[in-house]
C-alpha positions in Angstrom: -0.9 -9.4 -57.6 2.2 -7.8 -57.9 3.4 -4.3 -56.3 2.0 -1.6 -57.6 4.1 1.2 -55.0 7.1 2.4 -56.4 10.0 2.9 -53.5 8.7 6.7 -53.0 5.1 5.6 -52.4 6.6 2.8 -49.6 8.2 5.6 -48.0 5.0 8.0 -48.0 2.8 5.5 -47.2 5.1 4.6 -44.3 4.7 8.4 -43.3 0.9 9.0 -43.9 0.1 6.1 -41.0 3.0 7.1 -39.0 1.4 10.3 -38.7 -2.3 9.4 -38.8 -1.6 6.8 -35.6 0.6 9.4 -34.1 3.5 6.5 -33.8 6.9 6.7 -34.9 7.9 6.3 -39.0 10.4 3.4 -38.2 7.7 1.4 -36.5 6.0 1.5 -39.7 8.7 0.3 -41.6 9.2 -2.1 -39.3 6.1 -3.1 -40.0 6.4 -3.8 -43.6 9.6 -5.6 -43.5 8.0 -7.8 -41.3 4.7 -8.5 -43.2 7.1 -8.7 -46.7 9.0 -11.2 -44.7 6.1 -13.3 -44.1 5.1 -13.4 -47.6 8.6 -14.2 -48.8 8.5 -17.4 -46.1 5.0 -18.6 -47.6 6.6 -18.3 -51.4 10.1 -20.1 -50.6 9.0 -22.2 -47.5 8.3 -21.7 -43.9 11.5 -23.2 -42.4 13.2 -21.0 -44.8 15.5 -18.3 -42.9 14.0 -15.5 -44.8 15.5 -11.4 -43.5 13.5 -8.1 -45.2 14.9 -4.7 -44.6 13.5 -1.9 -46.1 15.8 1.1 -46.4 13.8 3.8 -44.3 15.9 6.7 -47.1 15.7 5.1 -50.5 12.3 2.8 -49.6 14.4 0.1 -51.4 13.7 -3.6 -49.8 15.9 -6.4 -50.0 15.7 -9.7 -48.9 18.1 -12.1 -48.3 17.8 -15.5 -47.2 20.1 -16.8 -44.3 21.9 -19.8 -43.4 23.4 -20.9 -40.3 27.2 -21.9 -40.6 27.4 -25.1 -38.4 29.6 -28.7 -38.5 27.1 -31.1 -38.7 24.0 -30.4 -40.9 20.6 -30.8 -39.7 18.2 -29.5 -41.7 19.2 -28.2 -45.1 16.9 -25.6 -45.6 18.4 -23.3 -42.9 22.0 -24.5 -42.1 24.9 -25.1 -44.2 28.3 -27.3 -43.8 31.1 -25.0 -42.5 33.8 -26.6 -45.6 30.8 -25.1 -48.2 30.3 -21.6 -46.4 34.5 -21.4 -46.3 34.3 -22.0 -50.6 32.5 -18.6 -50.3 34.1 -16.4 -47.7 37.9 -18.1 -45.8 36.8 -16.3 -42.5 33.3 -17.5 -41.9 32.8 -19.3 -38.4 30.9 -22.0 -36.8 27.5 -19.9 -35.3 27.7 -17.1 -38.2 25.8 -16.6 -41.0 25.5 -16.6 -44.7 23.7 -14.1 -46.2 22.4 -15.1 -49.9 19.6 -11.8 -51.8 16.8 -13.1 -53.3 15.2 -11.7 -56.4 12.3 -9.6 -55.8 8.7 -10.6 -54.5 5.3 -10.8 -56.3 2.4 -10.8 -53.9 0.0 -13.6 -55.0 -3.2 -12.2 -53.3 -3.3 -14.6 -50.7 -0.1 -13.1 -49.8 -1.0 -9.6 -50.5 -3.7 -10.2 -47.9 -1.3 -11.7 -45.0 1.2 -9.0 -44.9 -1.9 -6.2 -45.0 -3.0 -8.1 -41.6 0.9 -8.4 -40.3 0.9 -4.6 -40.8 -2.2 -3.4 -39.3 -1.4 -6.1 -36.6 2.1 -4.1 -35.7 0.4 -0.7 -36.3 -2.2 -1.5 -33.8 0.0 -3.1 -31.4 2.7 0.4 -31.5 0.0 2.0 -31.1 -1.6 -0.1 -27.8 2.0 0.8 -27.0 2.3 4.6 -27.3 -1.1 5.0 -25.2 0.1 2.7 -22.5 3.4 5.0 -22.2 1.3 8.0 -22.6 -1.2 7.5 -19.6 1.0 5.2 -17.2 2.8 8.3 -16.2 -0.3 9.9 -15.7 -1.7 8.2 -13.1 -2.5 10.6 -10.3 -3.4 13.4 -12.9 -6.8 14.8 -13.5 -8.2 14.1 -16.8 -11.2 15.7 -18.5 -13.0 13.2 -21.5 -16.3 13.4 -22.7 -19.0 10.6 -22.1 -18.4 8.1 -24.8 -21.8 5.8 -23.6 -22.6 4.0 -20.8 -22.6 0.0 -19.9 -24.7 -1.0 -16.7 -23.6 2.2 -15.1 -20.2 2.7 -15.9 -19.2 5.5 -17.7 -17.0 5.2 -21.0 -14.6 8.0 -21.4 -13.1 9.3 -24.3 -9.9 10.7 -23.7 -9.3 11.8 -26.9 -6.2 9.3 -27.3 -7.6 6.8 -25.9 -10.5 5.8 -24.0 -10.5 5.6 -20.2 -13.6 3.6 -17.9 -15.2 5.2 -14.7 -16.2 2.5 -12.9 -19.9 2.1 -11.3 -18.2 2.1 -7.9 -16.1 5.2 -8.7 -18.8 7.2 -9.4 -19.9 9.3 -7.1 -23.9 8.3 -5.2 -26.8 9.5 -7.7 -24.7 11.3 -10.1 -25.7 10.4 -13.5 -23.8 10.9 -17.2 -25.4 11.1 -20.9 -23.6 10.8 -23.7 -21.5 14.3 -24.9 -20.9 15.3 -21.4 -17.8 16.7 -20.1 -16.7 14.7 -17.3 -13.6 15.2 -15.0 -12.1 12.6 -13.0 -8.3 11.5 -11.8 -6.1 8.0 -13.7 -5.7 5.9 -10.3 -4.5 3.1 -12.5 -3.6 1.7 -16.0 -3.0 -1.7 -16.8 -1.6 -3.5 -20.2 -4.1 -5.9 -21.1 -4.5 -8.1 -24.1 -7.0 -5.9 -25.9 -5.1 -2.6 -25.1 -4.3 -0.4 -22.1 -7.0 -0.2 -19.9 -7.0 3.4 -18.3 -9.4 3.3 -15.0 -10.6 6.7 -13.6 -12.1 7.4 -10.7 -14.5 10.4 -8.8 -14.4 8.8 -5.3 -10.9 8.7 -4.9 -9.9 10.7 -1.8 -6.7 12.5 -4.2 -9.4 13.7 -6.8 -10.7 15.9 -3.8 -6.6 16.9 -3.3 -5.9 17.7 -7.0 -8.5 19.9 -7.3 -7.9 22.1 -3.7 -3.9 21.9 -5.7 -6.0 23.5 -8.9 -7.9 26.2 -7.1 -5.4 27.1 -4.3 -2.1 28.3 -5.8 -0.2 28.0 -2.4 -0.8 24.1 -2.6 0.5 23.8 -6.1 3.3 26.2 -5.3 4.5 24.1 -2.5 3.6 26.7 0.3 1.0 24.8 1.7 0.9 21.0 2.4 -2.2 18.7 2.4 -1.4 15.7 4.7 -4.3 13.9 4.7 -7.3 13.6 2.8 -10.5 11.3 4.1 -13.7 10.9 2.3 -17.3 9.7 1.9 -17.8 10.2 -0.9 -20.9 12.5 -2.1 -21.4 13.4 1.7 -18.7 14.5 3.6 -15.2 14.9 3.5 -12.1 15.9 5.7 -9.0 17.7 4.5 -5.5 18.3 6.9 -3.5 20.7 5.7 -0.4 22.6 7.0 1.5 25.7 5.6 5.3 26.1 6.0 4.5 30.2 6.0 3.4 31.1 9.3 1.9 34.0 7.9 -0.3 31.8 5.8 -3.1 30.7 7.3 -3.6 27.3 5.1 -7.6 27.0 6.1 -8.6 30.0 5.2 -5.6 29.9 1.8 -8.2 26.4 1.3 -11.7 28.3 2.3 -11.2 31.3 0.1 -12.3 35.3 -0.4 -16.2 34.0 0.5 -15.4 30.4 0.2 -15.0 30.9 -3.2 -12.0 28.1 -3.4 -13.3 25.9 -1.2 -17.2 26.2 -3.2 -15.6 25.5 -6.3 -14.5 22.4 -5.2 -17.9 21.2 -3.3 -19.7 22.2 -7.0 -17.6 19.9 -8.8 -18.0 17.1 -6.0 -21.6 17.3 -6.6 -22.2 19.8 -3.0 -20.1 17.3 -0.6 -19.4 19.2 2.1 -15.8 19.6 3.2 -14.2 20.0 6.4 -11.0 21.7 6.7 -8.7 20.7 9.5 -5.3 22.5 10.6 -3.0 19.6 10.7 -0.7 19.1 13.6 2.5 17.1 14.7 0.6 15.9 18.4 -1.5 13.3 17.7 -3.9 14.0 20.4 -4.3 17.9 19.3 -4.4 16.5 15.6 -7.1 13.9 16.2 -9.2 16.6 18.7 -9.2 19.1 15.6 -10.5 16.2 13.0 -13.4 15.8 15.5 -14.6 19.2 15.0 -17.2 20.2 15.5 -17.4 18.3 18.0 -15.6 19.2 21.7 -13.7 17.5 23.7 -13.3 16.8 26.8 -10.8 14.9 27.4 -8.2 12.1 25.5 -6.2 9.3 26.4 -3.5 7.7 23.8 -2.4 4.7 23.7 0.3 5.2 21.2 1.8 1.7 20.7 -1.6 0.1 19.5 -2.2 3.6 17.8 -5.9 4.2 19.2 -7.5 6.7 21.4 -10.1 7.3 23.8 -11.8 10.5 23.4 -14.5 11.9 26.0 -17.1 14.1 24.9 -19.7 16.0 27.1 -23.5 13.6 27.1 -24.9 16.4 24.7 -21.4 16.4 22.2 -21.9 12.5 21.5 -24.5 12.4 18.5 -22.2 15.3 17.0 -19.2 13.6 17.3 -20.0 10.6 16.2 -22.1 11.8 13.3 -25.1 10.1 11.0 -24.3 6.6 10.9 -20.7 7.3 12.8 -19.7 8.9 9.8 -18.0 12.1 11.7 -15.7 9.7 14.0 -15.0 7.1 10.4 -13.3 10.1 8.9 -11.7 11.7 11.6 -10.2 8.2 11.9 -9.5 7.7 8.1 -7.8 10.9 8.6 -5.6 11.1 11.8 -4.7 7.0 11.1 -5.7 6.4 14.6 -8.4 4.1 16.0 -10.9 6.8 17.9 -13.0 5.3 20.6 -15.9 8.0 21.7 -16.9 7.9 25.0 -19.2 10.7 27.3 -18.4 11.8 30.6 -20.8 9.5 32.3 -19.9 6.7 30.8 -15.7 7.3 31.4 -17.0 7.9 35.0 -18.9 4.7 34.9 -15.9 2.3 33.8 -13.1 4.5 35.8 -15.6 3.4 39.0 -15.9 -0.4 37.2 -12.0 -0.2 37.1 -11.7 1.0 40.5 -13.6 -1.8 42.1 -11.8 -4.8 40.3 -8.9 -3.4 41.3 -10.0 -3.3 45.0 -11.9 -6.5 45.0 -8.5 -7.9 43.2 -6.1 -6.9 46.3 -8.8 -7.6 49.0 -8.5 -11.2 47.4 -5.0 -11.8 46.6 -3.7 -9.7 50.0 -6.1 -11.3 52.2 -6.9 -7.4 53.6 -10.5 -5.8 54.0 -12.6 -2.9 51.5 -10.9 0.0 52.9 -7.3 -1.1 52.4 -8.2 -2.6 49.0 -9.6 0.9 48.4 -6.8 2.7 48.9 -4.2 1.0 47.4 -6.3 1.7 44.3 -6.8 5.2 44.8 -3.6 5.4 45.2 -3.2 4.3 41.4 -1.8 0.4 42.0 -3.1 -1.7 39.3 -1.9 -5.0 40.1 -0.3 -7.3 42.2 3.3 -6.8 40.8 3.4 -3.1 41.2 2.5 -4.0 45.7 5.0 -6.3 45.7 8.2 -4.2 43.7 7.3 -0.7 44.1 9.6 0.4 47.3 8.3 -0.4 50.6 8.4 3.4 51.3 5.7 4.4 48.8 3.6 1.7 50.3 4.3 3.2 53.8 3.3 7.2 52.6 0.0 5.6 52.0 -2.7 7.6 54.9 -3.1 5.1 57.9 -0.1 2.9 57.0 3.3 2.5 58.4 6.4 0.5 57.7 5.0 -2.3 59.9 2.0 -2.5 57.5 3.7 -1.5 54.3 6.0 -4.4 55.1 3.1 -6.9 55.9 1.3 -6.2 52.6 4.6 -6.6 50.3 5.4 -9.6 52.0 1.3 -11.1 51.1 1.9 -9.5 47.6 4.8 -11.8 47.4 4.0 -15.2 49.2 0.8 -14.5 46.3 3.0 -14.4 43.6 5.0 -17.2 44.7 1.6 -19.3 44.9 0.3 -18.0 41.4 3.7 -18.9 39.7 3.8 -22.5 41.4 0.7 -23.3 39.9 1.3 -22.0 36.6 4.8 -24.2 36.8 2.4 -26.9 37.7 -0.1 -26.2 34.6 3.0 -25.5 32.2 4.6 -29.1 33.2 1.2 -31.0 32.7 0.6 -29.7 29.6 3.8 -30.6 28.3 5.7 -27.2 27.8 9.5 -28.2 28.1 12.0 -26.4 30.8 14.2 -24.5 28.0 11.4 -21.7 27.4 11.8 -20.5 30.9 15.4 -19.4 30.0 13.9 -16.8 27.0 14.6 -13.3 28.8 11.3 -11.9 29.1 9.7 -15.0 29.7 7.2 -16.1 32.4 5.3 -18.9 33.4 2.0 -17.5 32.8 3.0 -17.4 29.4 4.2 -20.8 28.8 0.7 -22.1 30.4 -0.8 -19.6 27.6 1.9 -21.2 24.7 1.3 -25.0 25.8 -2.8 -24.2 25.4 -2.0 -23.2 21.9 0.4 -26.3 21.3 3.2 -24.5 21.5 5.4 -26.8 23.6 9.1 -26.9 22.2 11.8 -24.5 21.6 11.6 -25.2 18.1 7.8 -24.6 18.1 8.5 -21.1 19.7 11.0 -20.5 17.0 8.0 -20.7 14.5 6.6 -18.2 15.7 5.8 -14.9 14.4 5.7 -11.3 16.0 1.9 -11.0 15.2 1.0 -14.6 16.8 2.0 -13.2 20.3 1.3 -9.3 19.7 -1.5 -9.5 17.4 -2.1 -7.6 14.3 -4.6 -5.2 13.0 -6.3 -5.1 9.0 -7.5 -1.6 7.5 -10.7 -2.3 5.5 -13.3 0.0 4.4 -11.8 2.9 6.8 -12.0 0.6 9.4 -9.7 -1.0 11.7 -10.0 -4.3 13.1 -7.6 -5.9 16.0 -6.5 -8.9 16.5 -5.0 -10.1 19.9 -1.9 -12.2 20.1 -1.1 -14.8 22.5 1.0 -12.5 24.7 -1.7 -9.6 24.2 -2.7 -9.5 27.6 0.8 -9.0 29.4 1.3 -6.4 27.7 4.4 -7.5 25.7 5.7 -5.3 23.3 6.6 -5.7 19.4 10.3 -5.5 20.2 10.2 -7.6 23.1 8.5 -10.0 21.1 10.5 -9.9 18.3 14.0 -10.3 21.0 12.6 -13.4 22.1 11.8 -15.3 18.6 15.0 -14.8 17.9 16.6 -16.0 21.2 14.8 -18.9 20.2 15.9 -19.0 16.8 19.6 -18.9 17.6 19.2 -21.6 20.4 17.6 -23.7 17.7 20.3 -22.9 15.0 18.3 -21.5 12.3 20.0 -18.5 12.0 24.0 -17.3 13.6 24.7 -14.4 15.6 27.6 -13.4 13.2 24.2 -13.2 10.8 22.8 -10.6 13.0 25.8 -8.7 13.7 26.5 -8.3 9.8 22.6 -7.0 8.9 22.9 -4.6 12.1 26.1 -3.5 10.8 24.6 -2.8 7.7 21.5 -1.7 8.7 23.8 1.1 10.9 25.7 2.0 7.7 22.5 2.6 5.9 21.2 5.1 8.7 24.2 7.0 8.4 24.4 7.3 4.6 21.1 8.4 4.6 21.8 11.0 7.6 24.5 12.2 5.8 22.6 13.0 2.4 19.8 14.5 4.3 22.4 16.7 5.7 23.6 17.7 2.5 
């Protein structure tokens, strides 16, 4: 079958896809250079070098066959001797070229057939490509689509240009779709698979609750007002932090609206989830007290390096402010970031009291001294045997009923018992094998090496091994919640940094790494801080 298209039709044809697959013309005739390629290669022979253009003005296609200009021939069909390229054109090199045009092609219909699939192969694949380029800057956006069908209970949505999946998961609880209905949901993702973008939406997603506050409150989408935070369960509850850089806007009730009309608009489309609002704040504890509402609060203690808090409640506050199936304190700690521990009155009174005892029974042991002293050196807020035996001999003396005389007798117990403690943790640390260079870490103490040798930790080069998690511990975020880990040196209360300072003692004793290494990455690392200081400033 030969051509039947003149060079005008090639061209219009070329236009009337372009157009109906909204991609561009050249990609067309791209297209159809290749796929008259391919039909050239089956007529003259696969290993033959075989180039189509078609001129995207005229329509006019030429083909020319090419040969590789080389010294030693290899294979004749696509390579030819340098001396017989040179009989041709004198400034021909070695690597280059020749270019030879071929007469013009007639389809056979096997042929025809090929470059009709090479065509709508390209077509398709420009087109996989324009929708991937289309939606991957779109994630984040809300969409609206109308409900293609449904496959065991995820929702098909067509986009229009493309078809986008809500996921069973993504759904939100008991909300059902038929097929027509408008749906409205955010991209969260879109991935280039084999059989075309795959565009995944989502009604869960706690930023589908944020873009539509930015769509019915102007101050968010002008900039005026700032939501922080965003925390849901999803077809329940929800909580929202927000801030406003306008003092005179209040951004709660900017969010709540004349009547709640903003704030209803939202819950309607969230099928009645109810939302709280929170007034976000730069103090953690007044932040995390706020995300509690409505529940009050008594009373909180931070603990800011392990980012959790302990939050007391009144007995008759502790249903609210946990919530139906701890639901209120799982989103105020989604929220705020922070790990919330809810405890009443009576039961902070009942472990201060616990606290209070093992501390007295601890110094009535290791001070040889009776209740009432033990007592009140932990009233007076000592906590262990270290802060007896180090804090100065005059705070120990202001003590009611002591003097110097006894303030001097109990350091001097405190001390003889931490002489005897470390002894026998030397003791332990040398039968278990731990060898004498540890010791020399800064920061290091006995207790730990008995705690290092248990783990098998016995060498310097063991120790160098080590992580900052092993001896700190580490906590994992999963499902809102927050699960820690304890390290080795957990329960001395080592820091991170002090952590961290004492790996890399080790490492440098060891070798692995130089201290001109670490001068040269803090030297950069200080260049950075400034650079960046300086563009903030202007």
């Amino acid at each position: 079958m030969a051509i039947s298209a003149n060079k005008l039709e090639l061209l219009q044809i070329a236009d009337a896809v372009a157009r109906e697959k909204l991609i561009d013309k050249e990609i067309v005739i791209g297209a159809m250079a290749d796929a008259i390629q391919k039909a050239a290669k089956s007529r003259y022979g696969q290993e033959t070098n075989v180039h189509a253009d078609i001129n995207a003005k005229t329509g006019e296609i030429r083909l020319e066959r090419l040969m590789e200009v080389v010294d030693v021939v290899e294979n004749y069909d696509n390579q030819i001797h340098i001396d017989l390229a040179r009989a041709d054109n004198p400034e021909i090199e070695v690597g280059q070229f020749t270019r030879e045009t071929l007469p013009p092609l007639d389809f056979g219909r096997i042929a025809a057939q090929s470059a009709k699939q090479v065509i709508v192969q390209k077509v398709r694949e420009a087109e996989r490509d324009k929708q991937y380029d289309e939606y991957k800057d779109r994630v984040g956006e809300i969409i609206n689509g109308t409900v293609k069908r449904v496959e065991y209970g995820n929702v098909i949505v067509d986009l229009g240009r493309g078809e986008g999946i809500i996921r069973r998961d993504e759904l939100i609880p008991r909300e059902t779709y038929r097929y027509g209905e408008r749906v409205r949901a955010i991209v969260y993702d879109v991935r280039r698979e084999q059989r075309g973008p795959q565009i995944f939406l989502s009604r869960t997603h706690p930023q589908f609750m944020a873009k539509l506050f930015q769509m019915e409150v102007p101050e968010i989408y002008d900039g005026i007002i700032e939501i922080k935070s965003v925390a849901r369960d999803p077809g329940s509850r929800a909580k929202i932090a927000v801030i406003s850089s306008d003092s005179s806007i209040d951004p709660v009730g900017a969010c709540v609206g004349m009547r709640g009309s903003r704030v209803q608009a939202v819950v309607a489309e969230l099928q009645g989830e109810k939302i709280d609002i929170i007034p976000w704040q730069p103090d953690a504890a007044s932040f995390i007290v706020n995300a509690l509402q409505p529940a009050e609060v008594a009373k909180v203690v931070l603990d800011e390096d392990a980012e959790r808090i302990e939050v007391v409640v009144p007995d008759e506050q502790l249903s609210l402010a946990i919530g139906r199936r701890g639901q209120n304190v799982r989103l105020a700690s989604q929220l705020t970031g922070w790990d919330i521990d809810i405890l009443t009155e009576e039961e902070e009174s009942s472990r201060r009291q616990k606290e209070f005892a093992e501390r007295s029974e601890l110094f009535m042991h290791a001070l040889d001294v009776d209740e009432m002293v033990g007592q009140l050196l932990a009233s007076e807020g000592f906590s262990s045997i270290e802060e007896v035996a180090y804090v100065d001999a005059d705070e120990v003396a202001a003590i009611d009923g002591f003097d110097a005389d006894t303030a001097g007798e109990i350091q001097t117990r405190a001390n003889e018992y931490l002489e005897r403690i470390e002894t026998e943790n030397d003791e332990k640390r040398k039968a278990l094998g731990v060898e004498d260079l540890l010791i020399e870490i800064p920061g290091m103490t006995t207790a730990m090496l008995v705690t290092l040798g248990e783990d098998g930790i016995k060498t310097m080069d063991d120790f160098a091994g080590c992580a900052v998690d092993d001896l700190c511990g580490w906590r994992e975020r999963k499902d809102g919640e927050t699960k820690t880990f304890d390290g080795l040196f957990t329960p001395y209360g080592t820091t991170r940094a002090e952590a961290e300072e004492m790996i890399v003692t080790a490492r440098l004793a060891e070798g692995w790494i130089k201290q001109e290494d670490l001068d040269a990455d803090a030297e950069a690392e200080a260049t950075e801080t400034d650079e960046a200081e300086v563009s903030n400033a202007i």
